[in-house]
CHARMM internal coordinates of N, CA and C (Angstrom, degrees):
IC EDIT
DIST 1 N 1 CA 1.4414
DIST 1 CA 1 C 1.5272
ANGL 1 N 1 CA 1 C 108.85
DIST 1 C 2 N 1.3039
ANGL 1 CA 1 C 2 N 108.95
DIHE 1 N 1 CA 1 C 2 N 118.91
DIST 2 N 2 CA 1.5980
ANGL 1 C 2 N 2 CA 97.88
DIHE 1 CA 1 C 2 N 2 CA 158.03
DIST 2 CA 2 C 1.4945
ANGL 2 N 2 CA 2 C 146.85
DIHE 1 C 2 N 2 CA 2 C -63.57
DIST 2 C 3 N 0.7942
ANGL 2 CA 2 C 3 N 142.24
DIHE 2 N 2 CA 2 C 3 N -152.55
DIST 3 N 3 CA 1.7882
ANGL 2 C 3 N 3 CA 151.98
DIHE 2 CA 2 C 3 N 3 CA 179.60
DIST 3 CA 3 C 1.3979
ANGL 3 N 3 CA 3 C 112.66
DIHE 2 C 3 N 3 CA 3 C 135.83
DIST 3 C 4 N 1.4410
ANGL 3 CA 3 C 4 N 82.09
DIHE 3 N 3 CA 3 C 4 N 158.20
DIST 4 N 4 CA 1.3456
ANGL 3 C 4 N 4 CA 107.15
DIHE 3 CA 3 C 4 N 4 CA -158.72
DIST 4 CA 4 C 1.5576
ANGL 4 N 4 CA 4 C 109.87
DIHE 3 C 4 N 4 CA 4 C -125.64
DIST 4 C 5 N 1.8418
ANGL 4 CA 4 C 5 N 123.76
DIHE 4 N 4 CA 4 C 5 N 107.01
DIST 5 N 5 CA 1.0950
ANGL 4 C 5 N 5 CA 118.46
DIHE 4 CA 4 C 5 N 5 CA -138.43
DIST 5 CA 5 C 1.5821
ANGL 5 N 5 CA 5 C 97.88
DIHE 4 C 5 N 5 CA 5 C -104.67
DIST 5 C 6 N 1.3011
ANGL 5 CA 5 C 6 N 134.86
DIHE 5 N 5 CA 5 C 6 N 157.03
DIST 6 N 6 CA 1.6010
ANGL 5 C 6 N 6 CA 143.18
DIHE 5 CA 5 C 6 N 6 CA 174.15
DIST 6 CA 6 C 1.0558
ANGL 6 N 6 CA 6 C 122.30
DIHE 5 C 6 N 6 CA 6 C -65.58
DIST 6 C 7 N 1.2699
ANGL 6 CA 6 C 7 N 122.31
DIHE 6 N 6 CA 6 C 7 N 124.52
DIST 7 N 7 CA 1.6063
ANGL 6 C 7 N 7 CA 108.67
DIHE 6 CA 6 C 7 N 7 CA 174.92
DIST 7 CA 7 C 1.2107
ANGL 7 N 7 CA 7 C 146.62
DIHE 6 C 7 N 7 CA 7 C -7.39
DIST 7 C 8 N 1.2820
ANGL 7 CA 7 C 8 N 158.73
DIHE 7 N 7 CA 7 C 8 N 159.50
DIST 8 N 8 CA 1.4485
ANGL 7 C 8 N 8 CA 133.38
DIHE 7 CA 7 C 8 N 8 CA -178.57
DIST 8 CA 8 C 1.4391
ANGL 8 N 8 CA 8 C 108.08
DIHE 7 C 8 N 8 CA 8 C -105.10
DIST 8 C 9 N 1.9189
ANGL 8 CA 8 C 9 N 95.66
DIHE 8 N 8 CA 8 C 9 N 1.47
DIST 9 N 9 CA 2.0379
ANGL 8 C 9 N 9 CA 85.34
DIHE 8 CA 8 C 9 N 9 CA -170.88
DIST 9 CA 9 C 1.4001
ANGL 9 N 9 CA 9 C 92.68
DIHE 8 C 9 N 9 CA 9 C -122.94
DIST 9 C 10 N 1.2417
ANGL 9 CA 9 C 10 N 124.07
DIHE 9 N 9 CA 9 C 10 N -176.28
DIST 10 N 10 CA 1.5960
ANGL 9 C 10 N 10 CA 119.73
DIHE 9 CA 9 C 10 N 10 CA -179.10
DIST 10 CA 10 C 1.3798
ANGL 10 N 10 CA 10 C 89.55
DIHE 9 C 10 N 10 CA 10 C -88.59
DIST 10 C 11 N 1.5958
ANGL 10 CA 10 C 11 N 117.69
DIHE 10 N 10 CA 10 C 11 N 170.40
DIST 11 N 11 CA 1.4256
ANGL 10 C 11 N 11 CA 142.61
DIHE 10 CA 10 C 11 N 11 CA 154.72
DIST 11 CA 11 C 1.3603
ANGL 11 N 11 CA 11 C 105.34
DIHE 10 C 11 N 11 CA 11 C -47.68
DIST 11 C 12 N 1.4628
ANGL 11 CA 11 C 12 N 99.39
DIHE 11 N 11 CA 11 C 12 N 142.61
DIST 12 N 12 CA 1.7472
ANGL 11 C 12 N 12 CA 103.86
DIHE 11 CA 11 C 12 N 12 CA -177.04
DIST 12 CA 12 C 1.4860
ANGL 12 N 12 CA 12 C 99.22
DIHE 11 C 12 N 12 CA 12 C -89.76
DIST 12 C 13 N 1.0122
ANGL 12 CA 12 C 13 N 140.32
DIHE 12 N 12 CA 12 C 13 N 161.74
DIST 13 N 13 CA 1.9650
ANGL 12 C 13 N 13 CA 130.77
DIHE 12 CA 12 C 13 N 13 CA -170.56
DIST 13 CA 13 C 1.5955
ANGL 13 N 13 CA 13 C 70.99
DIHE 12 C 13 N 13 CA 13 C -102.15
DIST 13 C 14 N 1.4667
ANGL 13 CA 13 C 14 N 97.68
DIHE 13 N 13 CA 13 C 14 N 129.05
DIST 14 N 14 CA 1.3449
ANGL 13 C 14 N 14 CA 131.50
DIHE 13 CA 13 C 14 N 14 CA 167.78
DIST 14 CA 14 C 1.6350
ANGL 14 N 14 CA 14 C 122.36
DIHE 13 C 14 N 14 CA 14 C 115.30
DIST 14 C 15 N 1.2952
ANGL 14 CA 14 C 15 N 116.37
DIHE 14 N 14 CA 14 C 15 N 1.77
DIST 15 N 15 CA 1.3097
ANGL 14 C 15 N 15 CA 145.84
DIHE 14 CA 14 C 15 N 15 CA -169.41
DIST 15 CA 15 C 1.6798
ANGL 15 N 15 CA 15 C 83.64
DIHE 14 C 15 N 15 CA 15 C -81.95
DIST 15 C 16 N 1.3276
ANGL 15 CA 15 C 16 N 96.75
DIHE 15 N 15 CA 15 C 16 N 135.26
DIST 16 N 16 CA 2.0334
ANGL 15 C 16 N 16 CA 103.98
DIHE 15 CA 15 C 16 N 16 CA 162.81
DIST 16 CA 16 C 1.1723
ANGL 16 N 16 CA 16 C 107.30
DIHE 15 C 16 N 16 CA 16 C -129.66
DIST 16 C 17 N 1.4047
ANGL 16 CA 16 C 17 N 142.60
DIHE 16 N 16 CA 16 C 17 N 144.42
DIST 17 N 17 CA 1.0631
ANGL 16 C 17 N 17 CA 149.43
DIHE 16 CA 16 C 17 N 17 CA 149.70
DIST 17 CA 17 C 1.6138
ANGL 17 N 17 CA 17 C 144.86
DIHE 16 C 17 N 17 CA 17 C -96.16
DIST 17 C 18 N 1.6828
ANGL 17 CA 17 C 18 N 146.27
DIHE 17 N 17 CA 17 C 18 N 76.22
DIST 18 N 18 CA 1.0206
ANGL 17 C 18 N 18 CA 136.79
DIHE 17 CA 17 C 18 N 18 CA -174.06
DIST 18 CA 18 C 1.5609
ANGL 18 N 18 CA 18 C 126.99
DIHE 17 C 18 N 18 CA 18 C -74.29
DIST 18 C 19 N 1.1630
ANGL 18 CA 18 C 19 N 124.21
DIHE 18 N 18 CA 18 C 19 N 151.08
DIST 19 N 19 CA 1.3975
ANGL 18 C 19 N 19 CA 134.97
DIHE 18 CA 18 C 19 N 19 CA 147.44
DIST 19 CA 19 C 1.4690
ANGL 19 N 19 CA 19 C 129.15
DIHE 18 C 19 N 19 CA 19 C -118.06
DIST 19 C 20 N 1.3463
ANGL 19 CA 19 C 20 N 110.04
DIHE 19 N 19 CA 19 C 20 N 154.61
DIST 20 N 20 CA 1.5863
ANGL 19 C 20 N 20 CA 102.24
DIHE 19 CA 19 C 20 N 20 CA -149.13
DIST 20 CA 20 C 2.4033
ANGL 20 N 20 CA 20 C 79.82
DIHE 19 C 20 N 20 CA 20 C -141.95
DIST 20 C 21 N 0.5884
ANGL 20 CA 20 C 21 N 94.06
DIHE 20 N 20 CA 20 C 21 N 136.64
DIST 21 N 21 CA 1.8454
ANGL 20 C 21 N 21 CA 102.25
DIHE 20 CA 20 C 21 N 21 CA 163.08
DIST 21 CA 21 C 1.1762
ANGL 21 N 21 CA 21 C 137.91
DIHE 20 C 21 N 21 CA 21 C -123.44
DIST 21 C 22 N 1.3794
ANGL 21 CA 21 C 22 N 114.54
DIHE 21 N 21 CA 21 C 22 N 122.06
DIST 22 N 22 CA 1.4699
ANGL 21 C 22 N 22 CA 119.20
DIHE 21 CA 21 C 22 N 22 CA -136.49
DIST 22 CA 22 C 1.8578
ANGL 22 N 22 CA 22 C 92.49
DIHE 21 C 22 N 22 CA 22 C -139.87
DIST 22 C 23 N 1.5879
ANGL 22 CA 22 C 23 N 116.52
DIHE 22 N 22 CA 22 C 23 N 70.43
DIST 23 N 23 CA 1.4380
ANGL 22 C 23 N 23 CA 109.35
DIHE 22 CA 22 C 23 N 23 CA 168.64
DIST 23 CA 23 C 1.7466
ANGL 23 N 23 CA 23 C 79.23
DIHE 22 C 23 N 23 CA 23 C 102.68
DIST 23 C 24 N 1.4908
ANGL 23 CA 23 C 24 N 97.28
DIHE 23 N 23 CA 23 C 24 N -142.75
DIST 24 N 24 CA 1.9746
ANGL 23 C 24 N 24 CA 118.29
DIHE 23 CA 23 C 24 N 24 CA 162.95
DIST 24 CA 24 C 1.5394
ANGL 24 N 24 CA 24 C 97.04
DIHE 23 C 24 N 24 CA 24 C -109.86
DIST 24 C 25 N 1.2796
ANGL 24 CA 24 C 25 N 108.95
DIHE 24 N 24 CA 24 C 25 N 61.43
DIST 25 N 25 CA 1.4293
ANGL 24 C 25 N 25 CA 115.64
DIHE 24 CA 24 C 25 N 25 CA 134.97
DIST 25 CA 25 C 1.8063
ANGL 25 N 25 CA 25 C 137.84
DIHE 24 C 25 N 25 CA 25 C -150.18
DIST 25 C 26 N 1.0546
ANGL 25 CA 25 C 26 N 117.00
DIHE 25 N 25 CA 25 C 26 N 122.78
DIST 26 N 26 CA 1.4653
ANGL 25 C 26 N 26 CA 102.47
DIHE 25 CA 25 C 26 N 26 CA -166.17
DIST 26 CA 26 C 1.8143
ANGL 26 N 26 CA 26 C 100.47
DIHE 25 C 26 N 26 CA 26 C -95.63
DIST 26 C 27 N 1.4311
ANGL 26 CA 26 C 27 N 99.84
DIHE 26 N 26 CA 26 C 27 N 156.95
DIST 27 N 27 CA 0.8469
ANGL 26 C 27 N 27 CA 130.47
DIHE 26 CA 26 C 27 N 27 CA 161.35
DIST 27 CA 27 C 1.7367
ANGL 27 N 27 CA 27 C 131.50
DIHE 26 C 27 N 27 CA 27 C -74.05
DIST 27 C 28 N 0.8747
ANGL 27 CA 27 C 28 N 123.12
DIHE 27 N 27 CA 27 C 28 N 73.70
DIST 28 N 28 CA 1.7028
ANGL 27 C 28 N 28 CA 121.33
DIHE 27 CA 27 C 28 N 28 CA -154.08
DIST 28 CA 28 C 1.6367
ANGL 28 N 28 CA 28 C 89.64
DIHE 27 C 28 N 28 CA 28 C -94.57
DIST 28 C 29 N 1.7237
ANGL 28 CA 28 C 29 N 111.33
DIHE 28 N 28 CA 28 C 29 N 140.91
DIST 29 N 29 CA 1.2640
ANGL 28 C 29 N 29 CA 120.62
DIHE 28 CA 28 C 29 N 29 CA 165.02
DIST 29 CA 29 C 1.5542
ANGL 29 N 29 CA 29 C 108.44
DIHE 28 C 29 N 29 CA 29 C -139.86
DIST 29 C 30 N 1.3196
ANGL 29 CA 29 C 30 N 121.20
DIHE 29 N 29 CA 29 C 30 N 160.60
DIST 30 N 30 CA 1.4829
ANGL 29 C 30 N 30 CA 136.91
DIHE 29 CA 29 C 30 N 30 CA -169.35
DIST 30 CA 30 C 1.4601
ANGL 30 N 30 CA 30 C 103.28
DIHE 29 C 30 N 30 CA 30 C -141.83
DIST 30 C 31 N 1.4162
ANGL 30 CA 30 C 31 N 131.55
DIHE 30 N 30 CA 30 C 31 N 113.23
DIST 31 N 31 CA 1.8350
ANGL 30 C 31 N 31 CA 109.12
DIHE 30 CA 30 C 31 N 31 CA 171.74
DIST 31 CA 31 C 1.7808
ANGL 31 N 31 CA 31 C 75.78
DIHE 30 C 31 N 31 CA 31 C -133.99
DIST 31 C 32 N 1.5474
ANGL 31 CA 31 C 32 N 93.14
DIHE 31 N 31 CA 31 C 32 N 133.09
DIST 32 N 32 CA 1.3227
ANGL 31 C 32 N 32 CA 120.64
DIHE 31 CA 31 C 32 N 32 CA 150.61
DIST 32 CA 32 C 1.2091
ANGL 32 N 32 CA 32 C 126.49
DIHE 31 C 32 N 32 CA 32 C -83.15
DIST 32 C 33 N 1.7019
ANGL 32 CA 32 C 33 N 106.24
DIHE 32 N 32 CA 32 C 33 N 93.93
DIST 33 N 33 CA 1.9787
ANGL 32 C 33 N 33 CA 103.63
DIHE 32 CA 32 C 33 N 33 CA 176.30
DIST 33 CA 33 C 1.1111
ANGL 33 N 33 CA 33 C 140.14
DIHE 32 C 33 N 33 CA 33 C -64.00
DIST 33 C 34 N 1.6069
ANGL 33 CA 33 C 34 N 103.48
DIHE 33 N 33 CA 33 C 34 N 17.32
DIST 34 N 34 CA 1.7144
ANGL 33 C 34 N 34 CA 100.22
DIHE 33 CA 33 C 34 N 34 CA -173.46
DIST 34 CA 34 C 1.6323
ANGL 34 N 34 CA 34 C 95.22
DIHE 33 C 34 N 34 CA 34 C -100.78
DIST 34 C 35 N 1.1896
ANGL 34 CA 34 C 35 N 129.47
DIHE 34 N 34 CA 34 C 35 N -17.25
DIST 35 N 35 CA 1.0913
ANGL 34 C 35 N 35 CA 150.86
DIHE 34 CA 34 C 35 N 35 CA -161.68
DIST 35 CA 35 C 1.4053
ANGL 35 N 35 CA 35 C 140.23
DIHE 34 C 35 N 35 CA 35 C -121.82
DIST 35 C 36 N 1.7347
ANGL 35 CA 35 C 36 N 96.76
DIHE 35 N 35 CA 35 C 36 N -25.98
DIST 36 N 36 CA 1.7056
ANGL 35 C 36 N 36 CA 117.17
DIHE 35 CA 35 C 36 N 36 CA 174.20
DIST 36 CA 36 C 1.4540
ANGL 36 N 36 CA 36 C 96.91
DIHE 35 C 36 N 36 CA 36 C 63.78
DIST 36 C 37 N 1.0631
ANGL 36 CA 36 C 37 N 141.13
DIHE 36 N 36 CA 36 C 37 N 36.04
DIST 37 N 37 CA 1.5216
ANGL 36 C 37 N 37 CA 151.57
DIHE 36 CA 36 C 37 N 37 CA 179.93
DIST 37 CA 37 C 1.9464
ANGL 37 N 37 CA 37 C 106.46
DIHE 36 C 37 N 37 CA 37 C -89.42
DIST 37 C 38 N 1.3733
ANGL 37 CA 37 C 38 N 111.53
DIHE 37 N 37 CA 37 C 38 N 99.20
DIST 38 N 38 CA 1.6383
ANGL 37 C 38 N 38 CA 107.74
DIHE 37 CA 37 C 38 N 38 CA -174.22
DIST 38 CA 38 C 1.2972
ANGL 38 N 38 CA 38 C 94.29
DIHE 37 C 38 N 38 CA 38 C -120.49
DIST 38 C 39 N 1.9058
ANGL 38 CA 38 C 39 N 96.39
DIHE 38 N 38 CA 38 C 39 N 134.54
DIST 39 N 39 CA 1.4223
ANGL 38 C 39 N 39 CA 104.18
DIHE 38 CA 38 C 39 N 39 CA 160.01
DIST 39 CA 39 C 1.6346
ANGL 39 N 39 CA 39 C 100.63
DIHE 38 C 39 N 39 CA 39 C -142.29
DIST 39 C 40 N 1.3956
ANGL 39 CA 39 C 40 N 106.75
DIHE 39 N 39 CA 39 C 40 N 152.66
DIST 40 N 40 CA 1.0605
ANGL 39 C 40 N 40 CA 123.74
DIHE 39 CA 39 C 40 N 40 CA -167.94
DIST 40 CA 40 C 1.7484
ANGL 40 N 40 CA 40 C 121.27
DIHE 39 C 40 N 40 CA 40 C -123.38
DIST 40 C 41 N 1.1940
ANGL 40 CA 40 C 41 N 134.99
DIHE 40 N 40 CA 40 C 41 N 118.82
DIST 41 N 41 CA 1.5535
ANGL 40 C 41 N 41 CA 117.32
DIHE 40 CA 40 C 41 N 41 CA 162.08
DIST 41 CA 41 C 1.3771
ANGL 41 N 41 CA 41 C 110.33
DIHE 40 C 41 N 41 CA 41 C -126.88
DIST 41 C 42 N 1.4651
ANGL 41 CA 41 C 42 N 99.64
DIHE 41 N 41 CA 41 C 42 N 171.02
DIST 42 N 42 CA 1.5225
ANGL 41 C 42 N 42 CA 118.84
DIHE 41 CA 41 C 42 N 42 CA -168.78
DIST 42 CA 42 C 2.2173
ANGL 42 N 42 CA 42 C 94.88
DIHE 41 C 42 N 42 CA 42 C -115.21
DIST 42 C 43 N 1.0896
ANGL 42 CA 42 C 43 N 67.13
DIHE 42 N 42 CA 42 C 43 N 112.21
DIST 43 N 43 CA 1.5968
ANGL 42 C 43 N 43 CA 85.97
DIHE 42 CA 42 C 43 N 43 CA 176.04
DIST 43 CA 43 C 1.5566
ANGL 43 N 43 CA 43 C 114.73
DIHE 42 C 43 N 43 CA 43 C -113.77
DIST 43 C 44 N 1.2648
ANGL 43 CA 43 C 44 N 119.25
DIHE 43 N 43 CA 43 C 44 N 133.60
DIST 44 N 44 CA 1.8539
ANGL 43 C 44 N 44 CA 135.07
DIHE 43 CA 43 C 44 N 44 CA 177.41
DIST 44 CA 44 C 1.1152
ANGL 44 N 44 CA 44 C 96.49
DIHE 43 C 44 N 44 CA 44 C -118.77
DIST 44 C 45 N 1.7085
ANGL 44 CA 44 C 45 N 97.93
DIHE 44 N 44 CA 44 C 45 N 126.22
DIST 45 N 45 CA 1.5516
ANGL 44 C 45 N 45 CA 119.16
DIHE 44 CA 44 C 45 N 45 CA 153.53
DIST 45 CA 45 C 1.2517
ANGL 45 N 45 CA 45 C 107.38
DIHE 44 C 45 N 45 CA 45 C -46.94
DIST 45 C 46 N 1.3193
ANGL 45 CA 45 C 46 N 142.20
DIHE 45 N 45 CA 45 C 46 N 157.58
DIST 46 N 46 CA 1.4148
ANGL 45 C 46 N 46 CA 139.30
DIHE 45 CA 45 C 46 N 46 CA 136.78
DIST 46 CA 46 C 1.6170
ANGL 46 N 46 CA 46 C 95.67
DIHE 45 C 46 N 46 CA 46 C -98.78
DIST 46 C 47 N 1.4621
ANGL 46 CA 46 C 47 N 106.56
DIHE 46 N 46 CA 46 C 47 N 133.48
DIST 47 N 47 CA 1.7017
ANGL 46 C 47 N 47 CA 100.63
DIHE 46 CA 46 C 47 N 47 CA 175.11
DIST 47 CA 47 C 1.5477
ANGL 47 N 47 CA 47 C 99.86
DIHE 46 C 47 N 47 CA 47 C -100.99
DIST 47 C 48 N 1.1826
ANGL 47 CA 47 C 48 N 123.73
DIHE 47 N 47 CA 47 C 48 N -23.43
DIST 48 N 48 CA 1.3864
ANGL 47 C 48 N 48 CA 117.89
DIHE 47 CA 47 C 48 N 48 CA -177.51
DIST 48 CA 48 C 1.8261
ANGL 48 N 48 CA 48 C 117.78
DIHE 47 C 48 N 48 CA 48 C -59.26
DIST 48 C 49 N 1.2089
ANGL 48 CA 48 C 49 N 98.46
DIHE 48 N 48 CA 48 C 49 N -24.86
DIST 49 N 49 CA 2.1759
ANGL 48 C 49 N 49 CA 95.11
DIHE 48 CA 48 C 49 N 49 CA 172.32
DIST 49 CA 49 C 1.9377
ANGL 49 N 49 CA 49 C 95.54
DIHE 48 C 49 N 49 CA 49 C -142.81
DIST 49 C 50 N 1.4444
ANGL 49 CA 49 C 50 N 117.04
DIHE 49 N 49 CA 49 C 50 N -1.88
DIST 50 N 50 CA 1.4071
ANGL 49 C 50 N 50 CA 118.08
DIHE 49 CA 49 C 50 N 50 CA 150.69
DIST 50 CA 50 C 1.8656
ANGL 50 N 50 CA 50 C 88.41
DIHE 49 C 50 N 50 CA 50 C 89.43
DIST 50 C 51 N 1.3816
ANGL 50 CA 50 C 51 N 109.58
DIHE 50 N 50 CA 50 C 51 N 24.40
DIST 51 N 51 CA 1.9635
ANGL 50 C 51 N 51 CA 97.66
DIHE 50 CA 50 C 51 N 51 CA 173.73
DIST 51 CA 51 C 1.4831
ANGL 51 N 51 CA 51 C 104.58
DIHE 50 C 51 N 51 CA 51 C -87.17
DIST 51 C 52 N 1.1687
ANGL 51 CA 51 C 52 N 89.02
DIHE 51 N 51 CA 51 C 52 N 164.10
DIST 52 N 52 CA 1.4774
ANGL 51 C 52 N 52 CA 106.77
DIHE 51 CA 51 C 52 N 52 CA 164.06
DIST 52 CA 52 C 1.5752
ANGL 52 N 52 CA 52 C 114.65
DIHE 51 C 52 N 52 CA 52 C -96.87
DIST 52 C 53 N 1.5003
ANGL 52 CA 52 C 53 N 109.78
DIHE 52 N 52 CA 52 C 53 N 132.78
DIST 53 N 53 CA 1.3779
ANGL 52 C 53 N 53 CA 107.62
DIHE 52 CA 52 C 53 N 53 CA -161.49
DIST 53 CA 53 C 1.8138
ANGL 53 N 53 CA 53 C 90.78
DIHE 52 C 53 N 53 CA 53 C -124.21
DIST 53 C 54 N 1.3715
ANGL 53 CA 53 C 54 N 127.04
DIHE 53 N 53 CA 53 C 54 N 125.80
DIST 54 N 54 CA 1.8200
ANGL 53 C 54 N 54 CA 115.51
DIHE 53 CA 53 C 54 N 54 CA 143.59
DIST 54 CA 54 C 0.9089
ANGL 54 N 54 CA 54 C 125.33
DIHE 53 C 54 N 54 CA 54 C -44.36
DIST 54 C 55 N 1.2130
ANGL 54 CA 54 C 55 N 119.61
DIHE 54 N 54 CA 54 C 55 N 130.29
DIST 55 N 55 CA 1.5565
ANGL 54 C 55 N 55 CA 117.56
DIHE 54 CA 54 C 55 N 55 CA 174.32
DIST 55 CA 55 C 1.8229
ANGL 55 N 55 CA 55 C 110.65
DIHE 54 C 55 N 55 CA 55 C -95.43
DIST 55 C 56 N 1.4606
ANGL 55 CA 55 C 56 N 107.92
DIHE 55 N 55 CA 55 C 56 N -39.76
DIST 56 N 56 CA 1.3217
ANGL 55 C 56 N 56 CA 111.73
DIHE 55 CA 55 C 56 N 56 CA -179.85
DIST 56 CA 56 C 1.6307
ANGL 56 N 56 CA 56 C 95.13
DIHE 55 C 56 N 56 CA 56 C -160.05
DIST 56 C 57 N 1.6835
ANGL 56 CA 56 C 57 N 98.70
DIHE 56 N 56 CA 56 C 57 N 149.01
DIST 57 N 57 CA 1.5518
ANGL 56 C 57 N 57 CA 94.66
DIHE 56 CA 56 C 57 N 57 CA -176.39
DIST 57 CA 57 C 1.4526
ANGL 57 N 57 CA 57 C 90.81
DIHE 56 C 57 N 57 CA 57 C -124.52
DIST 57 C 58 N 1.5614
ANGL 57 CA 57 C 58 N 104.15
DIHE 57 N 57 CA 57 C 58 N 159.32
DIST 58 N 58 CA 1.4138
ANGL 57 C 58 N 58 CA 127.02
DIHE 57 CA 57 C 58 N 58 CA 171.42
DIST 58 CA 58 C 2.0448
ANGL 58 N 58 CA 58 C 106.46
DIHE 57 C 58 N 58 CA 58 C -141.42
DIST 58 C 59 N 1.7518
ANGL 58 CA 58 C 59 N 85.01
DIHE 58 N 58 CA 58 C 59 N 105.40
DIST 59 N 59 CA 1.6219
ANGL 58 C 59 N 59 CA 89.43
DIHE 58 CA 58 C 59 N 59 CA 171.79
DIST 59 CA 59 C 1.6985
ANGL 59 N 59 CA 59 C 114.59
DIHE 58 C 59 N 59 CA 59 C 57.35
DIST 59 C 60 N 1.1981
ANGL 59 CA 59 C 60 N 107.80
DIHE 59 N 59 CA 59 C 60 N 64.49
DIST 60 N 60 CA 1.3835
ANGL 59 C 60 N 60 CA 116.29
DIHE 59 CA 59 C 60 N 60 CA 173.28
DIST 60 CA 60 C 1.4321
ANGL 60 N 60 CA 60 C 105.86
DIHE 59 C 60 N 60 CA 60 C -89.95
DIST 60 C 61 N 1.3125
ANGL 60 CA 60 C 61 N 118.45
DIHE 60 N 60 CA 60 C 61 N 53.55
DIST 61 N 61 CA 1.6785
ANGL 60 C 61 N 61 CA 109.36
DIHE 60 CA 60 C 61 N 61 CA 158.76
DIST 61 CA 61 C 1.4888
ANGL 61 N 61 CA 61 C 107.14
DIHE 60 C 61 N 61 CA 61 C -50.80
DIST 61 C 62 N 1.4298
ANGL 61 CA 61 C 62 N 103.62
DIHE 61 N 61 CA 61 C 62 N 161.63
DIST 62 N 62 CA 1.7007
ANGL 61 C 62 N 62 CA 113.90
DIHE 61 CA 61 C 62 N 62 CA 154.63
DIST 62 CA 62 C 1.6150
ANGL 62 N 62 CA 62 C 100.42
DIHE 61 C 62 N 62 CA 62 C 70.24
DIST 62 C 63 N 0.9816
ANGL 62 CA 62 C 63 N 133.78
DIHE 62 N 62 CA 62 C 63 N -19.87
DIST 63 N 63 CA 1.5353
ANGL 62 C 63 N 63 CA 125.66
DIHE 62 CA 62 C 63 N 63 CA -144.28
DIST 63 CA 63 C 2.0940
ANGL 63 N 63 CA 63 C 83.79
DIHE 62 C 63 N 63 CA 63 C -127.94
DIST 63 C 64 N 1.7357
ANGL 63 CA 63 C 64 N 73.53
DIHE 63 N 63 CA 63 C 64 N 128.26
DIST 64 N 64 CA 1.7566
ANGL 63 C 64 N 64 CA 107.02
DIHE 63 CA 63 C 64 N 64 CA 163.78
DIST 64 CA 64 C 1.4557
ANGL 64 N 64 CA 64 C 126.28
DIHE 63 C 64 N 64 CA 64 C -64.36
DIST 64 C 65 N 1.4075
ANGL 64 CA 64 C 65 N 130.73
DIHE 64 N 64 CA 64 C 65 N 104.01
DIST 65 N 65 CA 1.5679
ANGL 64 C 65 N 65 CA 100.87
DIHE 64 CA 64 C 65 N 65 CA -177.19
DIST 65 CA 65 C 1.7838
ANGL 65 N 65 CA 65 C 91.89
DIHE 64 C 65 N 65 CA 65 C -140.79
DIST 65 C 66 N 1.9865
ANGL 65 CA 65 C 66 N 99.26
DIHE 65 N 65 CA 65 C 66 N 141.00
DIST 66 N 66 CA 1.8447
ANGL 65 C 66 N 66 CA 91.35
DIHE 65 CA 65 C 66 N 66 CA 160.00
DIST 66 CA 66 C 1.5630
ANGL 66 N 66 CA 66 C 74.44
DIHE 65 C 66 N 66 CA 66 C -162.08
DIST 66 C 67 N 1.4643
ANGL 66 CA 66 C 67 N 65.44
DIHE 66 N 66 CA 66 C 67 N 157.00
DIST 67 N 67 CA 1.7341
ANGL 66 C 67 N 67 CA 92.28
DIHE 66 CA 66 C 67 N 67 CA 172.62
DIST 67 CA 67 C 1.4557
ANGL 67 N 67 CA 67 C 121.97
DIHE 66 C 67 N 67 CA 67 C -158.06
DIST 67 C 68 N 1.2212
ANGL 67 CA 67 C 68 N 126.26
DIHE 67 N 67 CA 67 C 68 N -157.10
DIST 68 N 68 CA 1.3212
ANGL 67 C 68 N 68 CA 111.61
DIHE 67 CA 67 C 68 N 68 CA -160.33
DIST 68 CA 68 C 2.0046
ANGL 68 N 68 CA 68 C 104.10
DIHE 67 C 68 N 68 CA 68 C -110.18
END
COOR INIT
IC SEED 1 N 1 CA 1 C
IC BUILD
């Protein structure tokens, strides 16, 4: 099974985050305003056992990920 694990540090207060859905895939974004620091991934539902799967990563600092 996959997952997809949370940052290891808290949110900096000023951090925004969007999602956008495009088919079964979202669009996930993070920009840090103290810094103008953007990263973005493309994440798919799987509806067949309901995981969340990456589709492609860009600059996953900070961020936990394993899967199978």
């Amino acid at each position: 099974m996959s997952s997809f694990c949370l940052r290891q540090e808290e949110p900096h207060i000023g951090d925004t985050a969007t999602h956008t859905l495009y088919g079964t895939v979202y669009l996930v974004g993070k920009l840090k305003v103290e810094d103008s620091h953007e990263t973005f991934w493309l994440v798919e539902l799987l509806y067949e056992n309901n995981e969340l799967k990456i589709v492609r990563e860009n600059d996953l600092e900070d961020i936990g990920y394993y899967g199978d």
